[in-house]
N, C-alpha and C positions, 0 to 999 in steps of 0.2 A: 497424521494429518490433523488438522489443527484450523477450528475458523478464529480470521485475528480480529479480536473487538476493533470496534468503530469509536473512538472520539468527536465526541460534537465541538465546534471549535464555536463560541459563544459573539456576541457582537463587539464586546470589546478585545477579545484576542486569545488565545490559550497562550497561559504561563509557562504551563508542564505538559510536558507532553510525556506518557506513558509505554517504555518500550519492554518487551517480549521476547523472549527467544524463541528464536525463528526456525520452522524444522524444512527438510529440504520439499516437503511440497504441503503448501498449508491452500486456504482459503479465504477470499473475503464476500460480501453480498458486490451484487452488482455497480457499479459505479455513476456514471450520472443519471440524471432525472429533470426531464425539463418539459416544457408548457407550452405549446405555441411558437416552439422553436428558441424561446428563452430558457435558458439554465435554471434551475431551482437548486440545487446541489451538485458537488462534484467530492467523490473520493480520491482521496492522495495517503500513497503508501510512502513511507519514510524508512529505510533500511539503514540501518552503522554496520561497519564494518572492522570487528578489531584484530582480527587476525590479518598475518602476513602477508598471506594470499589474496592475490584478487577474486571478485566471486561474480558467475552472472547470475540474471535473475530476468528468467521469464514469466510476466504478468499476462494472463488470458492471450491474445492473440496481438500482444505487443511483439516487436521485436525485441530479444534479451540485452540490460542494459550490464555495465560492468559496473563493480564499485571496487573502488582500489583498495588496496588494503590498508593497514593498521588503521588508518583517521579515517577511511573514505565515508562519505554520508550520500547517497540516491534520493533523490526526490521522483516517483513514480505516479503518474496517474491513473487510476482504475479505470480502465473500459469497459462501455457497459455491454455487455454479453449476449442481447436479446431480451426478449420476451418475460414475463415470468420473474423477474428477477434475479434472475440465473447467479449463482454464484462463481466467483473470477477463479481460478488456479493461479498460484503463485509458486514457481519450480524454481531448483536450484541445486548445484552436484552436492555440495555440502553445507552444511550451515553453520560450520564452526566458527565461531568468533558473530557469528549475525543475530542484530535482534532490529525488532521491525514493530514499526506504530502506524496505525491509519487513524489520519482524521475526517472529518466529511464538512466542506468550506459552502457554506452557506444555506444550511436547512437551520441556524437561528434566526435570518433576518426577516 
Protein backbone atom coordinates (compact mmCIF):
# COMPACT_ATOMS: atom_id res chain seq x y z
CA UNK A 1 0.00 0.00 0.00
CA UNK A 2 1.27 3.01 -1.15
CA UNK A 3 -0.09 6.98 -0.37
CA UNK A 4 -0.37 8.61 -3.92
CA UNK A 5 1.13 12.27 -3.86
CA UNK A 6 -1.10 15.12 -4.54
CA UNK A 7 -0.37 17.66 -7.32
CA UNK A 8 -1.35 21.14 -6.92
CA UNK A 9 -2.73 22.29 -10.18
CA UNK A 10 -1.56 26.09 -10.20
CA UNK A 11 -3.90 29.11 -11.75
CA UNK A 12 -2.73 28.94 -15.00
CA UNK A 13 -3.09 25.29 -15.53
CA UNK A 14 -0.70 22.15 -14.98
CA UNK A 15 1.46 21.18 -18.01
CA UNK A 16 2.52 17.73 -16.81
CA UNK A 17 1.02 15.87 -14.89
CA UNK A 18 3.04 13.21 -13.04
CA UNK A 19 1.90 9.42 -13.15
CA UNK A 20 2.94 6.44 -10.73
CA UNK A 21 2.45 3.08 -10.66
CA UNK A 22 -0.35 1.98 -9.06
CA UNK A 23 -0.60 -0.98 -6.63
CA UNK A 24 -3.85 -2.91 -6.11
CA UNK A 25 -4.79 -0.89 -2.97
CA UNK A 26 -2.93 2.30 -2.28
CA UNK A 27 -4.21 5.63 -0.50
CA UNK A 28 -4.96 9.16 -0.99
CA UNK A 29 -5.79 12.15 1.91
CA UNK A 30 -9.19 12.98 1.95
CA UNK A 31 -10.84 14.72 -0.91
CA UNK A 32 -12.91 17.91 -0.76
CA UNK A 33 -12.72 20.92 1.61
CA UNK A 34 -15.24 23.66 1.55
CA UNK A 35 -16.49 26.85 3.60
CA UNK A 36 -19.78 27.76 4.11
CA UNK A 37 -21.08 25.30 1.88
CA UNK A 38 -18.65 26.73 -1.04
CA UNK A 39 -15.81 24.39 -2.34
CA UNK A 40 -12.27 25.48 -1.61
CA UNK A 41 -10.69 22.30 -3.21
CA UNK A 42 -11.50 19.16 -4.71
CA UNK A 43 -9.25 15.91 -5.48
CA UNK A 44 -9.28 14.20 -8.80
CA UNK A 45 -7.53 10.77 -9.34
CA UNK A 46 -6.52 10.18 -12.93
CA UNK A 47 -5.73 6.42 -13.84
CA UNK A 48 -4.13 5.01 -17.48
CA UNK A 49 -4.55 2.02 -18.34
CA UNK A 50 -2.25 -0.01 -20.70
CA UNK A 51 -2.86 -3.29 -20.36
CA UNK A 52 -5.26 -5.38 -22.26
CA UNK A 53 -7.47 -5.96 -19.73
CA UNK A 54 -10.03 -3.82 -18.34
CA UNK A 55 -9.47 -2.92 -14.57
CA UNK A 56 -12.07 -1.58 -11.87
CA UNK A 57 -11.17 0.70 -9.38
CA UNK A 58 -12.91 1.29 -6.30
CA UNK A 59 -12.31 4.91 -4.69
CA UNK A 60 -13.62 5.21 -0.79
CA UNK A 61 -17.16 4.55 -0.90
CA UNK A 62 -17.63 5.27 -4.59
CA UNK A 63 -19.19 2.85 -6.64
CA UNK A 64 -16.20 0.95 -8.84
CA UNK A 65 -15.59 2.66 -12.15
CA UNK A 66 -13.99 0.55 -15.24
CA UNK A 67 -11.33 1.66 -17.37
CA UNK A 68 -10.79 -0.04 -20.56
CA UNK A 69 -8.04 -1.34 -21.47
CA UNK A 70 -4.86 -0.77 -23.56
CA UNK A 71 -5.63 3.57 -23.98
CA UNK A 72 -8.34 3.76 -21.38
CA UNK A 73 -7.82 6.99 -19.08
CA UNK A 74 -10.51 7.35 -15.72
CA UNK A 75 -11.00 10.62 -14.38
CA UNK A 76 -12.05 9.96 -10.62
CA UNK A 77 -13.13 12.20 -7.80
CA UNK A 78 -11.99 11.83 -4.31
CA UNK A 79 -14.66 11.79 -1.64
CA UNK A 80 -14.29 13.15 1.23
CA UNK A 81 -14.41 10.43 4.05
CA UNK A 82 -15.37 12.27 7.20
CA UNK A 83 -13.92 13.92 9.94
CA UNK A 84 -10.22 14.16 10.56
CA UNK A 85 -9.10 14.00 7.24
CA UNK A 86 -9.44 10.48 6.85
CA UNK A 87 -7.49 9.07 4.17
CA UNK A 88 -9.58 7.49 0.76
CA UNK A 89 -8.70 3.64 -0.09
CA UNK A 90 -8.27 3.30 -3.60
CA UNK A 91 -8.78 -0.95 -4.57
CA UNK A 92 -8.35 -2.79 -7.52
CA UNK A 93 -7.86 -6.79 -8.50
CA UNK A 94 -4.70 -6.04 -10.30
CA UNK A 95 -2.69 -3.24 -11.12
CA UNK A 96 -0.80 -4.24 -14.11
CA UNK A 97 -0.34 -2.06 -16.71
CA UNK A 98 -2.04 0.99 -14.02
CA UNK A 99 -0.49 4.16 -13.10
CA UNK A 100 -2.29 6.85 -11.43
CA UNK A 101 -1.90 10.80 -10.73
CA UNK A 102 -3.88 13.03 -8.31
CA UNK A 103 -4.30 16.56 -8.69
CA UNK A 104 -6.22 18.80 -6.15
CA UNK A 105 -8.19 21.74 -8.52
CA UNK A 106 -8.42 24.86 -6.68
CA UNK A 107 -6.40 25.36 -3.32
CA UNK A 108 -4.05 27.80 -5.80
CA UNK A 109 -6.79 30.28 -6.31
Amino acid sequence: MAAIAIQEVPVGGLATVTFAAASTSDTVAGGRKSMAGYALHELVLIYRNTDASTEDITVGSLAPVTIAGTTGISVIPVPDEGINDASVLCTMASATGITVACVRIGGAY
